[in-house]
PyMOL commands that place a pseudoatom at each C-alpha (Angstrom):
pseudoatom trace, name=CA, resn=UNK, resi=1, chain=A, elem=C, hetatm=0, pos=[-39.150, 17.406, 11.847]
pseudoatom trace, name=CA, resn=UNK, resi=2, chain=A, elem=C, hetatm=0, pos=[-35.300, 18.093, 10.429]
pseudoatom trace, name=CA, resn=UNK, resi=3, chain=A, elem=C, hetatm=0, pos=[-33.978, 21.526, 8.935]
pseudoatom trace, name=CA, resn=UNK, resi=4, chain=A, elem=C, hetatm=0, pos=[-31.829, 21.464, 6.795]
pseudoatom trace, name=CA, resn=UNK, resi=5, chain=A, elem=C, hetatm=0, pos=[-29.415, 24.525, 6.772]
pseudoatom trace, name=CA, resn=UNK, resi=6, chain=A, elem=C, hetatm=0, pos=[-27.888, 24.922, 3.187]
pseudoatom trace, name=CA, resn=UNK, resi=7, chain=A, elem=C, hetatm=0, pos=[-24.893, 27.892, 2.812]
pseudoatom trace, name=CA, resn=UNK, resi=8, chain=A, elem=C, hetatm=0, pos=[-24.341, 28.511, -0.560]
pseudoatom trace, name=CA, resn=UNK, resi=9, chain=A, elem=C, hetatm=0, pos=[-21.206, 30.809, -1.127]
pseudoatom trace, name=CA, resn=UNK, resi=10, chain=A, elem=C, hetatm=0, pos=[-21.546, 32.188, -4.523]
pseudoatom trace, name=CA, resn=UNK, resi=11, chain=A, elem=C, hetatm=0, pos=[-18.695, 32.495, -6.928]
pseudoatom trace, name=CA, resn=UNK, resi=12, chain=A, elem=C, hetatm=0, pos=[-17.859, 36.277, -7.297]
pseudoatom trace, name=CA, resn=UNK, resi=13, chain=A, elem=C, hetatm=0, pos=[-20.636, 38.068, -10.029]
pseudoatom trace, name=CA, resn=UNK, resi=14, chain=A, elem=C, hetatm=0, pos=[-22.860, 34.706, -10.070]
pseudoatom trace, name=CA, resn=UNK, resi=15, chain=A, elem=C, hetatm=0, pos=[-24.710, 35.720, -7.075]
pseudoatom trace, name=CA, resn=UNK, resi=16, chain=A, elem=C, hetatm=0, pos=[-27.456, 36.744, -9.552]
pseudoatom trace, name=CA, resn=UNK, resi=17, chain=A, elem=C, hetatm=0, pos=[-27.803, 33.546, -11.667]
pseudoatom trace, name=CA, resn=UNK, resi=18, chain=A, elem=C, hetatm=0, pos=[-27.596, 31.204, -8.518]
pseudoatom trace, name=CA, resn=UNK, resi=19, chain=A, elem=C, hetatm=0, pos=[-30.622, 33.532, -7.283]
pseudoatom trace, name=CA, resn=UNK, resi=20, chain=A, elem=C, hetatm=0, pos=[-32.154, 33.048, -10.602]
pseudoatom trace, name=CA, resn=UNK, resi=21, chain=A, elem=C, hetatm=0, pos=[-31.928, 28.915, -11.037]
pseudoatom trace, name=CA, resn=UNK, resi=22, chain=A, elem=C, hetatm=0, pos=[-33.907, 28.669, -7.678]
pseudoatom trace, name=CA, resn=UNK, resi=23, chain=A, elem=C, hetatm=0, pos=[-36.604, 31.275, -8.872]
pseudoatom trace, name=CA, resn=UNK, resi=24, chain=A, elem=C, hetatm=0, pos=[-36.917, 29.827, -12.357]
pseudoatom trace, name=CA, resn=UNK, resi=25, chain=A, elem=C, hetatm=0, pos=[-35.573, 25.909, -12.391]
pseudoatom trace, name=CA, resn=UNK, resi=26, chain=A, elem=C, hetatm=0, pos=[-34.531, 24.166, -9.035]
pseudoatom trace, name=CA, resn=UNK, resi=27, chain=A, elem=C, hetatm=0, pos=[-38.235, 25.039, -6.916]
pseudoatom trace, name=CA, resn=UNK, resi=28, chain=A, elem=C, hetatm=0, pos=[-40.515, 23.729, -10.185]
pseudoatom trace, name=CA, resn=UNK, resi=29, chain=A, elem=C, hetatm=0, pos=[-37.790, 20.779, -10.276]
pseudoatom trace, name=CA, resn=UNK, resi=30, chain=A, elem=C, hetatm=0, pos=[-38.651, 20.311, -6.530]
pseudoatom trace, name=CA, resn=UNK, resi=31, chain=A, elem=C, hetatm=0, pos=[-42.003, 21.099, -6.397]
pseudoatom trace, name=CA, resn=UNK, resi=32, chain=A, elem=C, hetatm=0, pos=[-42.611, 17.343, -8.231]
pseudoatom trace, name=CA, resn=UNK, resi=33, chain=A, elem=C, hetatm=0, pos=[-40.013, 16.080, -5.104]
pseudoatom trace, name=CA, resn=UNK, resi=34, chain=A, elem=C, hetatm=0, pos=[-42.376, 17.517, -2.280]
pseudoatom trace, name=CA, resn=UNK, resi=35, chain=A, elem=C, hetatm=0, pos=[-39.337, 18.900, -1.215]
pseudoatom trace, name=CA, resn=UNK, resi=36, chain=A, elem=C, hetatm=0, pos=[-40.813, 21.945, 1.200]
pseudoatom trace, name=CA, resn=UNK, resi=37, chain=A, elem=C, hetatm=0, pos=[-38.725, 25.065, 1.471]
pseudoatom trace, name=CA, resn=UNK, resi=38, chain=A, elem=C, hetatm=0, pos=[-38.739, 27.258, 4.737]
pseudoatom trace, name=CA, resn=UNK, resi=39, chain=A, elem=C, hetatm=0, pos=[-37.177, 30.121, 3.489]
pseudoatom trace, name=CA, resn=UNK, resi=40, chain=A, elem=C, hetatm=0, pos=[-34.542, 31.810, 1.600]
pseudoatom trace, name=CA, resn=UNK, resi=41, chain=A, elem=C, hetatm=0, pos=[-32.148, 34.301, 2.741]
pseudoatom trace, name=CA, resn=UNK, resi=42, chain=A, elem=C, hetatm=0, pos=[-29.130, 36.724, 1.892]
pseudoatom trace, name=CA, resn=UNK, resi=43, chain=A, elem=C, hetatm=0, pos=[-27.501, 39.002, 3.547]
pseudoatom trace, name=CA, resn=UNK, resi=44, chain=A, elem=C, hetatm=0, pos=[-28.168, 42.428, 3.904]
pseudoatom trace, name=CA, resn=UNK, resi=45, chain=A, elem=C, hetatm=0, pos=[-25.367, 43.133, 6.613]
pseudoatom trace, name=CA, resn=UNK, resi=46, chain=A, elem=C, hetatm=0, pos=[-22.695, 40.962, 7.377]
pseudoatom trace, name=CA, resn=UNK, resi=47, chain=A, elem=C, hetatm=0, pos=[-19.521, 39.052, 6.000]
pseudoatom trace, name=CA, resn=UNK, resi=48, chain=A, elem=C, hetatm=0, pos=[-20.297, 38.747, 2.744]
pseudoatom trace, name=CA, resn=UNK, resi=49, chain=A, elem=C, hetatm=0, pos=[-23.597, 39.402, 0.425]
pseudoatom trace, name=CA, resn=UNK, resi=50, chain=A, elem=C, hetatm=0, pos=[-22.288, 36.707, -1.917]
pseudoatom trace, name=CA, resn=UNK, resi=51, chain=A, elem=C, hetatm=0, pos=[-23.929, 33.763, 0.683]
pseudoatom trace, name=CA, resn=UNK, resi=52, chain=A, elem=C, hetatm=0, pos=[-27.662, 32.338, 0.099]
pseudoatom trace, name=CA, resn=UNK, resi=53, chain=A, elem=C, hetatm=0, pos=[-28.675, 30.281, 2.858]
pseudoatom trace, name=CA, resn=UNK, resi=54, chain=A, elem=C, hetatm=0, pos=[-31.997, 28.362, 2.802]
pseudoatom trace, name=CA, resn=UNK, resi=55, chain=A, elem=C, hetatm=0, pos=[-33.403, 26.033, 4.519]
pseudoatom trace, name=CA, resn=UNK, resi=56, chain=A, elem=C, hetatm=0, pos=[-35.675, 22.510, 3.731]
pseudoatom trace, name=CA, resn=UNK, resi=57, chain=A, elem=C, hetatm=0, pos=[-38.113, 20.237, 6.305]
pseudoatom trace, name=CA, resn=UNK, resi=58, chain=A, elem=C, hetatm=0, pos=[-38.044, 16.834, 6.391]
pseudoatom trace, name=CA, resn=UNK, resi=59, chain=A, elem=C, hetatm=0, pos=[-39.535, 14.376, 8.168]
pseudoatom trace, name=CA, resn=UNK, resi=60, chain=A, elem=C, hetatm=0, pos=[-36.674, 12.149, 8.162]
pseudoatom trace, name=CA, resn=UNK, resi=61, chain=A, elem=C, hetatm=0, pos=[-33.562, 11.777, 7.660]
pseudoatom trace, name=CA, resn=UNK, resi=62, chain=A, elem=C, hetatm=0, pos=[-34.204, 8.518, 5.683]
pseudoatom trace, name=CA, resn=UNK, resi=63, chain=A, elem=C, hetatm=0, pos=[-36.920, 11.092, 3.510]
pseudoatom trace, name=CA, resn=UNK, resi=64, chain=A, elem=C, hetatm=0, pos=[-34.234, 13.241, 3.142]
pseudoatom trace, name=CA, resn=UNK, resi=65, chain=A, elem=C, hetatm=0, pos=[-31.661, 10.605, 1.779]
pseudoatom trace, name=CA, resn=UNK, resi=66, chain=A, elem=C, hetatm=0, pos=[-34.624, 8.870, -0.576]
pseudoatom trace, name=CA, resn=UNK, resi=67, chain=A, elem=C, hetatm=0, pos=[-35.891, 12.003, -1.865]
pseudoatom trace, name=CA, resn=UNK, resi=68, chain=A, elem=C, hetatm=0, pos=[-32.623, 14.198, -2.074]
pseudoatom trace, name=CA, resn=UNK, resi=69, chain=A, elem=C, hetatm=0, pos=[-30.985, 11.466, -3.960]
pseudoatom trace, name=CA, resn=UNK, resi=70, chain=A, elem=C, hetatm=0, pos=[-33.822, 11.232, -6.267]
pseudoatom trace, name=CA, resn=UNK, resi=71, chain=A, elem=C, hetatm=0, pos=[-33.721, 14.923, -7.455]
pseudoatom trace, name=CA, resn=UNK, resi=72, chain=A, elem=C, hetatm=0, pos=[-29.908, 14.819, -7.727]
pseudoatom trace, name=CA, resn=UNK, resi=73, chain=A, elem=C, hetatm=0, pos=[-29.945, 12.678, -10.542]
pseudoatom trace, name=CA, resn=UNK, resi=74, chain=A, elem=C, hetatm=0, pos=[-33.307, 13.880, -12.144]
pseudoatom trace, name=CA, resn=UNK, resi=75, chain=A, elem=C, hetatm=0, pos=[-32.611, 14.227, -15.809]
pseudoatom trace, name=CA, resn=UNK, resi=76, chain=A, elem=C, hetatm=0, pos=[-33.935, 17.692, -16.360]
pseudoatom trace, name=CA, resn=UNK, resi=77, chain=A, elem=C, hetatm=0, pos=[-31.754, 18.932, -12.901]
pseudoatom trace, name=CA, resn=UNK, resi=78, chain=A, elem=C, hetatm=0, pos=[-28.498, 17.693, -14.175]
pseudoatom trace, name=CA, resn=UNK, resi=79, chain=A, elem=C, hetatm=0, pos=[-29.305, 19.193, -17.839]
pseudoatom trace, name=CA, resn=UNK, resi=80, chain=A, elem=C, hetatm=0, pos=[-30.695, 22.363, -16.379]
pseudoatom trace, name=CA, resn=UNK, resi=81, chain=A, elem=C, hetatm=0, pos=[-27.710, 22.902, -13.792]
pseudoatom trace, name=CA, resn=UNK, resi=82, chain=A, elem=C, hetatm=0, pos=[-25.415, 22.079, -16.390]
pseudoatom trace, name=CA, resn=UNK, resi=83, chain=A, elem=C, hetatm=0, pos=[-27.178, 25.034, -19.156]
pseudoatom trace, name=CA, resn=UNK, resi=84, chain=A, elem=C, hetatm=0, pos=[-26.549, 27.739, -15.966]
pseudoatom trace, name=CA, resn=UNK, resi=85, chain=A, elem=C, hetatm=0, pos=[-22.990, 26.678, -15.351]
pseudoatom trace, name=CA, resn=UNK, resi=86, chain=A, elem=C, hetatm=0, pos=[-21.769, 26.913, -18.955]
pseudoatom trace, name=CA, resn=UNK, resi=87, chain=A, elem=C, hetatm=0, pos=[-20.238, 29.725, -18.232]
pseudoatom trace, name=CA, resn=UNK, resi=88, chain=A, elem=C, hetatm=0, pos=[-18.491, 27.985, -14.920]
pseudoatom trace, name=CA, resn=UNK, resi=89, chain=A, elem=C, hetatm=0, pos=[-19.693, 26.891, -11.597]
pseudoatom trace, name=CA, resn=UNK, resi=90, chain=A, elem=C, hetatm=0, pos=[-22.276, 29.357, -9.525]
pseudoatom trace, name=CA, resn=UNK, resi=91, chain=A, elem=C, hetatm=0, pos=[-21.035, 27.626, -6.196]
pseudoatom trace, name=CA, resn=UNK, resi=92, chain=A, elem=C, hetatm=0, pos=[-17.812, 28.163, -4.771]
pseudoatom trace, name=CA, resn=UNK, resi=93, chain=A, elem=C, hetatm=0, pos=[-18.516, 26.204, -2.002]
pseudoatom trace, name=CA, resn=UNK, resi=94, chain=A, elem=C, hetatm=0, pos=[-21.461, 24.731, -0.182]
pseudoatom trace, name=CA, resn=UNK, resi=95, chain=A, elem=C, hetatm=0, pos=[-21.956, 24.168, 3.942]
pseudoatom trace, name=CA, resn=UNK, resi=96, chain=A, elem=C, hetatm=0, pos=[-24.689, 21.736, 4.961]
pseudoatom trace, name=CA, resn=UNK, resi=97, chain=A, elem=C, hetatm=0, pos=[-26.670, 20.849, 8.049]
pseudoatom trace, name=CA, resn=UNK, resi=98, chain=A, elem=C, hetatm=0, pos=[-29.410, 18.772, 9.334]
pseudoatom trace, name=CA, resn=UNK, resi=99, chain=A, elem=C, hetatm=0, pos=[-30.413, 20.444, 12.995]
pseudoatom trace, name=CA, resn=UNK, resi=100, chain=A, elem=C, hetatm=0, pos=[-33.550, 19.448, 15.350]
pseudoatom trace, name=CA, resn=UNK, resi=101, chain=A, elem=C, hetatm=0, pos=[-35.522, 21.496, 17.445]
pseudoatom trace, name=CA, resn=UNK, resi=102, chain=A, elem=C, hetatm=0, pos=[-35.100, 21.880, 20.925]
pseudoatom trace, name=CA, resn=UNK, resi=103, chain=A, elem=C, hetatm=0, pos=[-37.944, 21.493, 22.985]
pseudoatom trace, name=CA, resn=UNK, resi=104, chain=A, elem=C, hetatm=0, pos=[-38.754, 25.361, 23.317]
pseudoatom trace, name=CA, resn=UNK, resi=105, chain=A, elem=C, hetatm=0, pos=[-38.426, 25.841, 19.795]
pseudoatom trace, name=CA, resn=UNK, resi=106, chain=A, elem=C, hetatm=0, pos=[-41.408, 27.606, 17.847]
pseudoatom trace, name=CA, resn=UNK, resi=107, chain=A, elem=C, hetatm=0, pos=[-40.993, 25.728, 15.010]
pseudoatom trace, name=CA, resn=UNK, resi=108, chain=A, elem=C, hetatm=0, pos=[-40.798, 21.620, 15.719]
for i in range(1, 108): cmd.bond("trace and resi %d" % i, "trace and resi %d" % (i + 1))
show_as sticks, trace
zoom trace
């Protein structure tokens, strides 16, 4: 298995509508994808409580490519993402990274 580590650093005031399109678009949208979760996470104490970070199994990182592409340029995604940004982005910026377990991980 692959983890995918996604940062998501939230353009000031939108932290609640980026928290929103996950709960009530983007995990129905990748539910049809298989595309598993792991979890969801922000932060309670730290640098900034404007950062989601979740994280996504894969198989693969040819699964990831095939199915990732796939739900980028699903129809209802792109006209779903673009109703929630009408009133500008929700992402300032974005970090991304595909890590493996290390032998004496708990999760493999």
């Amino acid at each position: 298995m692959l983890y995918e580590l996604r940062t998501y650093h939230a353009v000031p005031g939108r932290m609640p509508d980026l928290l929103a399109r996950f709960e009530n678009i983007t995990l129905k949208i990748w539910e049809r994808y298989n595309i598993r979760t792991v979890g969801f996470w922000t932060t309670v104490i730290g640098e900034s409580n404007q950062i989601l970070y979740y994280m996504l199994a894969w198989e693969s990182l040819a699964e990831r490519e095939r199915i990732w592409n796939t739900f980028a340029a699903d129809p209802e995604w792109l006209t779903k993402r673009a109703e929630t940004e009408k009133n500008g982005p929700l992402v300032a910026h974005l970090k991304n990274e595909i890590l493996s377990p290390t032998t004496f991980s708990k999760m493999k």
